[in-house]
C-alpha positions as CSV (number, residue, x, y, z in Angstrom):
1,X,115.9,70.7,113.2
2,X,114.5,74.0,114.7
3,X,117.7,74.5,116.3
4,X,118.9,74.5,112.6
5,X,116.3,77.0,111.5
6,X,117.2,79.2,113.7
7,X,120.4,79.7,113.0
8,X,119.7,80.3,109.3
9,X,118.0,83.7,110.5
10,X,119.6,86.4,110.0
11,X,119.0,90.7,111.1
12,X,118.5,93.0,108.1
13,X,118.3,96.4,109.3
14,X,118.0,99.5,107.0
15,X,118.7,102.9,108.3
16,X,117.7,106.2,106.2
17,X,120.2,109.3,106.9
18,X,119.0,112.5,107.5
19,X,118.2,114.3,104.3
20,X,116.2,111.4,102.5
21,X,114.0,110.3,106.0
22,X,110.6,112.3,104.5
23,X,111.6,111.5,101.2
24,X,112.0,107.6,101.0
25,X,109.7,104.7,101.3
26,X,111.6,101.1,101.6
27,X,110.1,98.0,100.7
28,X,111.5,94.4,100.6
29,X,110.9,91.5,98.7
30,X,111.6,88.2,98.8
31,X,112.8,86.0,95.6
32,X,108.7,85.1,94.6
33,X,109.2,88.9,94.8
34,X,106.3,88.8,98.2
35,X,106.3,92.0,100.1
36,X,107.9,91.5,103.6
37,X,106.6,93.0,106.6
38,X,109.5,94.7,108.8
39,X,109.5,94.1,112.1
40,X,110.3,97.2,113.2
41,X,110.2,100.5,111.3
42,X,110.2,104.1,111.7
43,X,111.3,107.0,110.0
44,X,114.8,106.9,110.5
45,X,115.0,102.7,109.5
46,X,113.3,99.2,108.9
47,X,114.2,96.5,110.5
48,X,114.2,92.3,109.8
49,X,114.8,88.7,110.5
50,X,114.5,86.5,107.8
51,X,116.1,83.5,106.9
52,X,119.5,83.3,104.8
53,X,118.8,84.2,100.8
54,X,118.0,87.0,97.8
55,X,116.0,89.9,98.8
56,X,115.7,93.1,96.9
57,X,115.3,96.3,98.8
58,X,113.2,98.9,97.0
59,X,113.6,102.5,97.1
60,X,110.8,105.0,96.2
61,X,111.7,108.6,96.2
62,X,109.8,111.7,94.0
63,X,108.3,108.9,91.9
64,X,111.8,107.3,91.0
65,X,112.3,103.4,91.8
66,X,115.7,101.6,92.3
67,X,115.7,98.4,93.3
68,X,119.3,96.6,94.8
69,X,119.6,92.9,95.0
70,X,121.1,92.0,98.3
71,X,122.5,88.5,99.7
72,X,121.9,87.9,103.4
73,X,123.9,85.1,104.7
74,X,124.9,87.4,108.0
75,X,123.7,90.2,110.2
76,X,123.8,93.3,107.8
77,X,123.5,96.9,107.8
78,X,123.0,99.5,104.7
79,X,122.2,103.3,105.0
80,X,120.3,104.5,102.3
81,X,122.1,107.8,101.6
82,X,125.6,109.3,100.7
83,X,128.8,108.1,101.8
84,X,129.8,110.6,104.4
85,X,133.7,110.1,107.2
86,X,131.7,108.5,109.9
87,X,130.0,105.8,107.7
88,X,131.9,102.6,108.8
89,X,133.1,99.9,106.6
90,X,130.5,97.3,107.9
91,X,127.3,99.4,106.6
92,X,126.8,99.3,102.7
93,X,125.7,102.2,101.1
94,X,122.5,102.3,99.0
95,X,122.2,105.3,96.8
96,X,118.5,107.0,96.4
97,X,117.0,108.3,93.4
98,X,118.6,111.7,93.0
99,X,116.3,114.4,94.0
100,X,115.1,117.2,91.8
101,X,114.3,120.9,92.5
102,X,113.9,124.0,90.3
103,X,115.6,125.6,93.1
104,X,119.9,124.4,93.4
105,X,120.0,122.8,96.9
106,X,122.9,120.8,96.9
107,X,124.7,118.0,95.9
108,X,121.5,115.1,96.7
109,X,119.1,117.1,93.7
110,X,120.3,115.7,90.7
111,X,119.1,119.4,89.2
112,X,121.8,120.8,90.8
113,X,123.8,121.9,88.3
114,X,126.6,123.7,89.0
115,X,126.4,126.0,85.3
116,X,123.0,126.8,87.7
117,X,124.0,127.0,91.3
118,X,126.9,129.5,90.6
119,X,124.8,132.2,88.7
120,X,122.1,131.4,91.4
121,X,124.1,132.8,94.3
122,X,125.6,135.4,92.1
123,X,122.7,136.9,90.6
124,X,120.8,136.5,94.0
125,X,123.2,139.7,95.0
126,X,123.3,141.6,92.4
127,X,121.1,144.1,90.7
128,X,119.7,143.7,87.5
129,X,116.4,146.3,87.4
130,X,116.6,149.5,89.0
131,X,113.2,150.2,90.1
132,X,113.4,153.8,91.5
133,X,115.9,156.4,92.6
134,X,114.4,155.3,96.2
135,X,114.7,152.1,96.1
136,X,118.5,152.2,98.5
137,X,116.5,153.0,101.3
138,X,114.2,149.6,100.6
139,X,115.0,146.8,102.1
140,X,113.1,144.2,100.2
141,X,113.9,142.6,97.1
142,X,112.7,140.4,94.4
143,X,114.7,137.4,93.1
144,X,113.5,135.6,90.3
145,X,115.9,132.5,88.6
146,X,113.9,130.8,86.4
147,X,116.1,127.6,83.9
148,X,116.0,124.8,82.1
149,X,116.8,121.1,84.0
150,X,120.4,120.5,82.1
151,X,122.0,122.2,79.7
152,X,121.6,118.7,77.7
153,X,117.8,119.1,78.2
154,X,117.6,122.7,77.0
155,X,120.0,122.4,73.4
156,X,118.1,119.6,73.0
157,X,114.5,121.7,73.0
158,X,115.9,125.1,71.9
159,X,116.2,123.9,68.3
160,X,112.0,123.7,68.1
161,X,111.6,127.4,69.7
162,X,110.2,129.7,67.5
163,X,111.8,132.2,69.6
164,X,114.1,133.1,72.4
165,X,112.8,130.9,75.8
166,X,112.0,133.7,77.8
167,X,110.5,136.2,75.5
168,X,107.1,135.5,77.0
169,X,107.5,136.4,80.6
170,X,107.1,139.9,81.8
171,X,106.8,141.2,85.2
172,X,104.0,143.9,87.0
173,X,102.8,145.2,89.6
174,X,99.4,144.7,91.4
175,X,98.2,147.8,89.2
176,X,99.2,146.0,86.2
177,X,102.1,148.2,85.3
178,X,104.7,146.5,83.7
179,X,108.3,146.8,85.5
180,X,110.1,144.7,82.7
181,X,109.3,142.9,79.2
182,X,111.7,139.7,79.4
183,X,111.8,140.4,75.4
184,X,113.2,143.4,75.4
185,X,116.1,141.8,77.7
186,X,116.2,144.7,79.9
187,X,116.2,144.7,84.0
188,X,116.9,140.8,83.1
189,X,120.0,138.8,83.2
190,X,120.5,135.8,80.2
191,X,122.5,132.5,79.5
192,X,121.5,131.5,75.9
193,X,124.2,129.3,76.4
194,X,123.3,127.6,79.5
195,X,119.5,128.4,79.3
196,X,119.2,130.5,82.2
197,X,117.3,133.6,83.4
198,X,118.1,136.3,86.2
199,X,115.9,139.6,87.5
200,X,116.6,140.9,91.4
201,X,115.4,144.2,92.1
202,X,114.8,146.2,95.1
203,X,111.1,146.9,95.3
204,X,108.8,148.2,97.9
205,X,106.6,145.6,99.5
206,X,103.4,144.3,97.9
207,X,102.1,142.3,95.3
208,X,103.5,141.8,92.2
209,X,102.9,139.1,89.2
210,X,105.0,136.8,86.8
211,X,103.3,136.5,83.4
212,X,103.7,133.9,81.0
213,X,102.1,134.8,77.6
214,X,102.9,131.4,75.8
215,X,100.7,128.8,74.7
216,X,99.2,127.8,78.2
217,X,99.3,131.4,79.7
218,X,99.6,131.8,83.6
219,X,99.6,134.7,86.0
220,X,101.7,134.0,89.3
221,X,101.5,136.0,92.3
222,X,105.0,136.9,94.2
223,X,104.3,139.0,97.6
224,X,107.4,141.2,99.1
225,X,107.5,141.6,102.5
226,X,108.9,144.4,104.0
227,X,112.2,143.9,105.5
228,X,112.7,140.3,103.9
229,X,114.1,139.5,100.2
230,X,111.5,137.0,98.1
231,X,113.7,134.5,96.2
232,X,111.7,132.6,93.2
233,X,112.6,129.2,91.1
234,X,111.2,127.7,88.4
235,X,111.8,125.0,85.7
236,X,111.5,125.2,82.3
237,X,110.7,122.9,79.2
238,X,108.7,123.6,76.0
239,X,106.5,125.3,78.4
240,X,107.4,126.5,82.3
241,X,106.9,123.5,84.7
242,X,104.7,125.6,86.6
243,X,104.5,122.4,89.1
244,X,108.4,123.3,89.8
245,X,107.9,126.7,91.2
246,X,109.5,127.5,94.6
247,X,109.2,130.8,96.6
248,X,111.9,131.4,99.7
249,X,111.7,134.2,101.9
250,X,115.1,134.9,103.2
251,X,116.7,137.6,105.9
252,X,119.3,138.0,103.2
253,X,120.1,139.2,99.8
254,X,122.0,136.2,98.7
255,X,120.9,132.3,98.0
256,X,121.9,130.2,100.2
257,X,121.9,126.5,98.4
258,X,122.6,124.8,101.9
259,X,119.9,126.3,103.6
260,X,118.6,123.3,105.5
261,X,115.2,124.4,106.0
262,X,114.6,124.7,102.1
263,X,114.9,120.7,101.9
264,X,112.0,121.0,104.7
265,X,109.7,123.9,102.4
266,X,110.0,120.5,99.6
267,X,109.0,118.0,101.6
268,X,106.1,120.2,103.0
269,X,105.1,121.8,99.5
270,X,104.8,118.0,97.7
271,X,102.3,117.6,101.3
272,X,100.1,120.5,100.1
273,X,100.3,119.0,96.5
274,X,99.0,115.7,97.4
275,X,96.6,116.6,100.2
276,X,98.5,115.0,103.1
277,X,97.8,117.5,106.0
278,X,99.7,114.8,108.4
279,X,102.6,116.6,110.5
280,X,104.6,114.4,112.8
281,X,106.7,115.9,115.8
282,X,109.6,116.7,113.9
283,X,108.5,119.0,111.0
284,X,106.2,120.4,113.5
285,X,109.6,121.1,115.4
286,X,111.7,122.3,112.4
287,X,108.8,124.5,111.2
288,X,108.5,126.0,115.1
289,X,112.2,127.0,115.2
290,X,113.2,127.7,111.6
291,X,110.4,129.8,110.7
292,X,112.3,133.3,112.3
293,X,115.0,132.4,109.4
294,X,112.7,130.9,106.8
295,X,109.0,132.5,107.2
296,X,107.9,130.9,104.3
297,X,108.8,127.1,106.3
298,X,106.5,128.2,109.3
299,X,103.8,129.8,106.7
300,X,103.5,126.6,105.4
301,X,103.4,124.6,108.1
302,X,101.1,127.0,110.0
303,X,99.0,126.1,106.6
304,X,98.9,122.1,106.9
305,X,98.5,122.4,110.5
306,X,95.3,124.2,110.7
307,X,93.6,122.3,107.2
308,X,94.1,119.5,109.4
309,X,91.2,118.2,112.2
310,X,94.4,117.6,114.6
311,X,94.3,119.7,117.7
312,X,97.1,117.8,120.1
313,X,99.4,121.2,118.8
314,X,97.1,123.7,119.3
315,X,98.8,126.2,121.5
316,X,101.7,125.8,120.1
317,X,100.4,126.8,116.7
318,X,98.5,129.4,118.1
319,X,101.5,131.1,119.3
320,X,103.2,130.0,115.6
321,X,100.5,132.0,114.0
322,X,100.7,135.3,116.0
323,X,104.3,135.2,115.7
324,X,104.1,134.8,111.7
325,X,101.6,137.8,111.9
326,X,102.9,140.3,114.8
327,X,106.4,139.2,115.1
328,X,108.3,137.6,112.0
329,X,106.2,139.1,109.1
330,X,105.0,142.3,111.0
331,X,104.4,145.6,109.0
332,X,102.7,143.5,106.3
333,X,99.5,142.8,107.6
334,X,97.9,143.8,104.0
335,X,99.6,140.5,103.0
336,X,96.9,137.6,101.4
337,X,98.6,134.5,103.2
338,X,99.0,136.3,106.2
339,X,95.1,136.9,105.7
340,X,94.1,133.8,104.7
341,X,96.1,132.0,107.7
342,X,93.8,134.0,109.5
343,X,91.0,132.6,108.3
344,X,92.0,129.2,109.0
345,X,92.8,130.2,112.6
346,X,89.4,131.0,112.9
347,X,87.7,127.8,112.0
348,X,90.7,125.8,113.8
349,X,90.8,128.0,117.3
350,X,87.9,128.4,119.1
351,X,87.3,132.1,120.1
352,X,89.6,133.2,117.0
353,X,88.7,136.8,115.5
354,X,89.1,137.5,112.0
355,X,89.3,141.1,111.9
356,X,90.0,142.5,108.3
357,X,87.8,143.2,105.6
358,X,88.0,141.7,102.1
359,X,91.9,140.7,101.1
360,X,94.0,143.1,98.6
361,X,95.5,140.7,95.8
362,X,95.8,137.1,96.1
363,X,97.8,134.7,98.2
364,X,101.2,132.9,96.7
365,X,100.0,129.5,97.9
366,X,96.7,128.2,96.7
367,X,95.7,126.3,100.0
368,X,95.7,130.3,101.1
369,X,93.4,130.8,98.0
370,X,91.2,128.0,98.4
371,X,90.6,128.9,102.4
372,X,89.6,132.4,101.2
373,X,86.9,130.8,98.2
374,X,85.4,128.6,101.4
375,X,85.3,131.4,103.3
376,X,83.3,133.7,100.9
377,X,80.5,130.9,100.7
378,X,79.4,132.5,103.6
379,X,81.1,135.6,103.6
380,X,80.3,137.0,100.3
381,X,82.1,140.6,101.6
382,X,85.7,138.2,101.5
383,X,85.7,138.3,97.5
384,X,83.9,140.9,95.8
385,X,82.3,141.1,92.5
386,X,85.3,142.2,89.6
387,X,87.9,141.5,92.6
388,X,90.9,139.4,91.6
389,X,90.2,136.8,93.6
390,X,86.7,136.8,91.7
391,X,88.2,135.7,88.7
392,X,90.9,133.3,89.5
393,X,87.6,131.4,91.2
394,X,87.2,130.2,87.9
395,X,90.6,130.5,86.0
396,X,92.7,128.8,88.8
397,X,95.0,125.9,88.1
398,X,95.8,123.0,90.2
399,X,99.1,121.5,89.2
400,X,101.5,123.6,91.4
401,X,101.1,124.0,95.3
402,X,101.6,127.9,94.6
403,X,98.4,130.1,93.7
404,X,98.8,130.1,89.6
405,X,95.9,130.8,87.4
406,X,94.7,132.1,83.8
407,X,96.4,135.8,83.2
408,X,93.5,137.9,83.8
409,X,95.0,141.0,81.2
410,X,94.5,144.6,82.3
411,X,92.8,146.8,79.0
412,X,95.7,149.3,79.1
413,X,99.5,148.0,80.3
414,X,102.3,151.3,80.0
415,X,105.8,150.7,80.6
416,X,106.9,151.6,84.5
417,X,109.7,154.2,83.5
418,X,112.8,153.4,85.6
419,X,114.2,157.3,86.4
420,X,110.9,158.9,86.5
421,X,108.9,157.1,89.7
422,X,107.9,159.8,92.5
423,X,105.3,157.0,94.1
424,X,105.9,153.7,95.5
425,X,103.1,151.2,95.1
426,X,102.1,151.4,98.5
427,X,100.8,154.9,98.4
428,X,98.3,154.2,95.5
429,X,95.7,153.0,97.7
430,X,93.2,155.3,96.1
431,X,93.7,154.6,92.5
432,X,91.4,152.2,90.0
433,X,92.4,149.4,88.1
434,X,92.2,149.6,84.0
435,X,89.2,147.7,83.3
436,X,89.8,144.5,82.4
437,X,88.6,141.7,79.7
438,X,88.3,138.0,80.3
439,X,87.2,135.8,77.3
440,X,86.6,139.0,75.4
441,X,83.9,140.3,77.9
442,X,84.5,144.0,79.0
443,X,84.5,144.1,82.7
444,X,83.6,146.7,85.3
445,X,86.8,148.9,86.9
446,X,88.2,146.9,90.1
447,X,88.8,149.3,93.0
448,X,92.4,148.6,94.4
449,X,90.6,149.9,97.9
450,X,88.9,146.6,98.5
451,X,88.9,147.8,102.5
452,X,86.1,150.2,101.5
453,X,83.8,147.9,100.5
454,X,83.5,146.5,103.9
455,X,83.5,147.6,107.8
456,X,87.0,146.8,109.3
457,X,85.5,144.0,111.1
458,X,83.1,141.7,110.4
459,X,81.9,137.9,111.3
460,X,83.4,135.3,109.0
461,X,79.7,133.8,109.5
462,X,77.6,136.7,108.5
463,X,73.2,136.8,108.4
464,X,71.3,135.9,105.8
465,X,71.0,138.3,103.0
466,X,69.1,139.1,100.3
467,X,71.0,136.5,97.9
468,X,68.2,133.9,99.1
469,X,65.8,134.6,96.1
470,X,65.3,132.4,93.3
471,X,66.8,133.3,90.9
472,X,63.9,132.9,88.2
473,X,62.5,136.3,90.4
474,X,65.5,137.8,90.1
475,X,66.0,137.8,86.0
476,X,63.9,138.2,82.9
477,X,62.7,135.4,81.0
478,X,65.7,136.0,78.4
479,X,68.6,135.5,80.9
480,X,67.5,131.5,81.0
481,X,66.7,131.6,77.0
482,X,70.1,132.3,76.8
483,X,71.2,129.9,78.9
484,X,69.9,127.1,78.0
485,X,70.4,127.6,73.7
486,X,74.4,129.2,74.0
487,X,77.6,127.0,73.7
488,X,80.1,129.7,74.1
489,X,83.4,129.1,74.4
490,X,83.9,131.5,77.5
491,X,81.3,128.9,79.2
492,X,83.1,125.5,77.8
493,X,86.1,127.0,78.8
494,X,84.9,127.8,83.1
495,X,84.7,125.0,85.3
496,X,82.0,127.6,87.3
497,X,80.2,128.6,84.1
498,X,79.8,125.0,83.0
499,X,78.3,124.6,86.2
500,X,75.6,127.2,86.8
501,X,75.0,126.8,83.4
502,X,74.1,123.0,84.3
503,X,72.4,124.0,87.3
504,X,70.3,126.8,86.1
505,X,69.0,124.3,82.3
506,X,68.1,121.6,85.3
507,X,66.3,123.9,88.2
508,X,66.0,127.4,88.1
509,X,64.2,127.9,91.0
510,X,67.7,127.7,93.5
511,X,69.1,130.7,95.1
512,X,72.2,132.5,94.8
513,X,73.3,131.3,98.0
514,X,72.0,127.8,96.7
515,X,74.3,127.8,94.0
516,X,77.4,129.2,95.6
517,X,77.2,126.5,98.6
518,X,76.8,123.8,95.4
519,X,79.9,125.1,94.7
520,X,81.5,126.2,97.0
521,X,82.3,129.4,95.5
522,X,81.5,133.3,96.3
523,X,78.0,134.4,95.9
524,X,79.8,137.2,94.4
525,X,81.3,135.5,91.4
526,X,78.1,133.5,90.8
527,X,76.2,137.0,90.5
528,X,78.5,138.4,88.5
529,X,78.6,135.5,86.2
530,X,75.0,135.6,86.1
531,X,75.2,140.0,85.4
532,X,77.5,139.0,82.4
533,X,75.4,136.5,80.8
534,X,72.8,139.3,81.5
535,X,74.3,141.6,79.2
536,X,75.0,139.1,76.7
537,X,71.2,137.9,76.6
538,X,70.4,141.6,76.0
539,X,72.5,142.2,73.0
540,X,71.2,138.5,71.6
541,X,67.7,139.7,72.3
542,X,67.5,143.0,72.4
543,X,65.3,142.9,75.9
């Protein structure tokens, strides 16, 4: 009778190819539909022995099922993949979910279009903005492809647009002049057919932003580095998919769809979405060679890596980190993810330096943002009061792995004219800002030398200062009145005003400091907050 048993046993063994190993999670079931246990798995394949019957394999991939209904009465083998010459007849082929990207990578992304790839590559070469008569000697570039997920999906939705999809984007510069209006369809290549939208230009290296003026408004920074052409995706529906965004910084001028290490930037980018900071050897091995043809692959990486409490890949991402920095992105050191890495590196390394004052602009990724606001908690000098990264403390959103945020308008935008441009952005160091407004409240001029405001070097773990007072001794009677009767929107509205708002009606005896670490936000922000509702208690009350 055992003998019998026995025989009825049978291997099931599931292999994953290549592309889908970081992407797929396998389960089995039995008919009473039990989760199996393999006895044997990795990331490349599950293995089993289980007696003769119906099983259903399930696939999981970017939060699409597909369940196949298998027989075992022998020994089998299936790949879950794509049929490919060396696949022999004996293994059965199990198709996964397809994948989906705003950016075209291949034939496995069910976005892949081909009405999209094609005008991808092409436009990712060609010029549709010229910035300046200078720019032939730059080379650096901006690429920005931004369409719909079919062409089914976009006649479908065009019908309930009150106007034409890409009327409110524009693009500016980190002094909030505007380079191109996408309504006025200049500098800007369109498919109203196809629902598409093209813009390369070569630019000098810096900051720039991608607005969206629509219903649920968003400000997107896009950093050029010298030497290396930015390439920029993103999905569209009845609003952008900001969620969908992809950046790609690439040695070339041209997309490359087949760019293997792209596939690795997804797989790393849903990581930073979902808070999984776990690396194994391999994408620590991919991100450690590809990173001198894909920057933005090792930036990433370098990211997750040092988030993380590991430490068994210390050196080797110590030497990742200075290469990003001196090496592979050098001659950009004013860059905010290259400054924020740093900041990482020194609460990761032991004996690591940070030796830059407050950053210029704002990173691309938000994990670069986030390191910078946990930074400032004890480093006030990191974010100063009117700065960018003040605001976006409070105006950030957290649906996207990239840095994405609540436009924060300049007073006064001009149109950059094209033929008559004797300056590149980098030489403006000494310039102001157009004072701003956020929620209607006029704000002080930012100085676009953020250096100035602090010594070239400094301790990311400064003294005490003098933001240890309560903050009952540091403003009049009013200030709380007004706290504690107002239900402005600008306060219902802020995630940080909400707060100190709560805070100050329940103790006002805390500190600046006590507040920010509550927080975990600048001391900076808080006082400036605190200076706004200042002036608002004044004009209420006339003290």
């Amino acid at each position: 009778m055992l003998t019998s048993e026995k025989k009825l046993n049978h291997t099931l063994r599931i292999r994953i190819s290549e592309e889908y190993k970081y992407l797929v999670n396998i389960t089995v079931f039995d008919s009473n539909s039990r989760i199996i246990e393999s006895q044997a798995s990795n990331r490349y394949e599950v293995s089993f022995t289980l007696p003769m019957g119906l099983y259903s394999v399930r696939i999981e991939m970017n939060g699409d099922i597909k369940d196949e209904v298998i027989l075992l009465d022998k020994e089998k083998e299936y790949l879950i993949g794509d049929k490919n010459p060396y696949t022999t007849d004996n293994i059965k082929i199990i198709s996964p979910p397809k994948q989906f990207s705003s950016a075209l990578l291949g034939e496995t992304y069910g976005s892949s279009h081909e009405y999209y790839t094609y005008p991808s590559i092409e436009w990712s070469k060609k010029e549709t903005f010229q910035f300046n008569q200078d720019s032939n000697g730059t080379n650096s570039s901006l690429f920005i492809f931004l369409r719909f997920p079919s062409v089914e999906r976009f006649d479908r939705l065009r019908s309930s647009f009150s106007k034409p999809f890409y009327s409110d984007f524009e693009i500016v510069d980190e002094y909030g002049s505007v380079l191109t209006q996408f309504e006025t369809r200049n500098g800007i290549e369109i498919n109203e057919q196809q629902g598409w939208i093209a813009f390369n230009a070569k630019l000098p290296n810096g900051i720039y932003y991608l607005l969206y003026k629509g219903k649920e408004s968003r400000q997107i920074p896009i950093y050029i580095y010298k030497n290396w052409h930015t390439q920029f995706f993103m999905t569209l529906g009845n609003q952008p998919l900001f969620g969908t965004t992809r950046i790609f910084l690439s040695k070339y001028r041209e997309f490359n769809p087949n760019e293997r290490t792209y596939k690795y930037i997804d797989i790393l980018l849903d990581k930073l979405q979902n808070q999984d900071f776990i690396l194994d050897n391999e994408l620590i091995e991919m991100a450690a060679y590809g990173k001198y043809e894909s920057p933005m692959l090792g930036l990433i990486c370098s990211y997750i890596y040092l988030q993380s409490k590991e430490t068994k890949s210390d050196n080797l991402f110590n030497i990742i980190t200075q290469n990003m920095q001196n090496v592979i992105l050098k001659d950009n050191e004013e860059s905010p993810d290259l400054r924020a890495l740093n900041i990482l590196a020194v609460n990761h390394f032991p004996n690591y330096k940070y030796k830059k004052g407050s950053i210029k602009g704002t990173p691309m990724l938000r994990i670069g943002f986030e390191a910078i606001l946990k930074a400032s908690v004890q480093n006030k000098g990191l974010i100063p009061q009117n700065s960018i990264n003040d605001f976006i403390s409070e105006n950030i959103y957290f649906d996207s792995p990239f840095n994405t945020f609540k436009p924060i308008p300049f007073k006064k935008k001009t149109t950059r004219k094209q033929d008559n441009i004797d300056k590149s952005l980098s030489g403006k160091e000494d310039e102001l800002l157009e004072s701003i407004k956020i929620d209607g409240i006029d704000l002080t001029k930012i100085s676009s030398q953020e250096e100035m405001l602090l010594p070239k070097s400094f301790s990311i773990n400064p003294k005490v200062d003098k933001f240890t007072t309560s903050i009952k001794n540091l403003f009049d009677e009013s200030l709380f009145s007004y706290i504690q009767s107002t239900n402005e929107p600008d306060i219902e509205n802020s995630w940080i005003k909400s707060s100190i708002a709560d805070i100050v009606k329940s103790n006002n005896d805390m500190s600046i400091n006590d507040i920010s670490n509550d927080l975990n936000v600048s001391g900076n922000t808080v006082t400036r907050i605190f200076n706004d509702w200042k002036k608002e208690a004044k004009k209420k009350y006339g003290k």
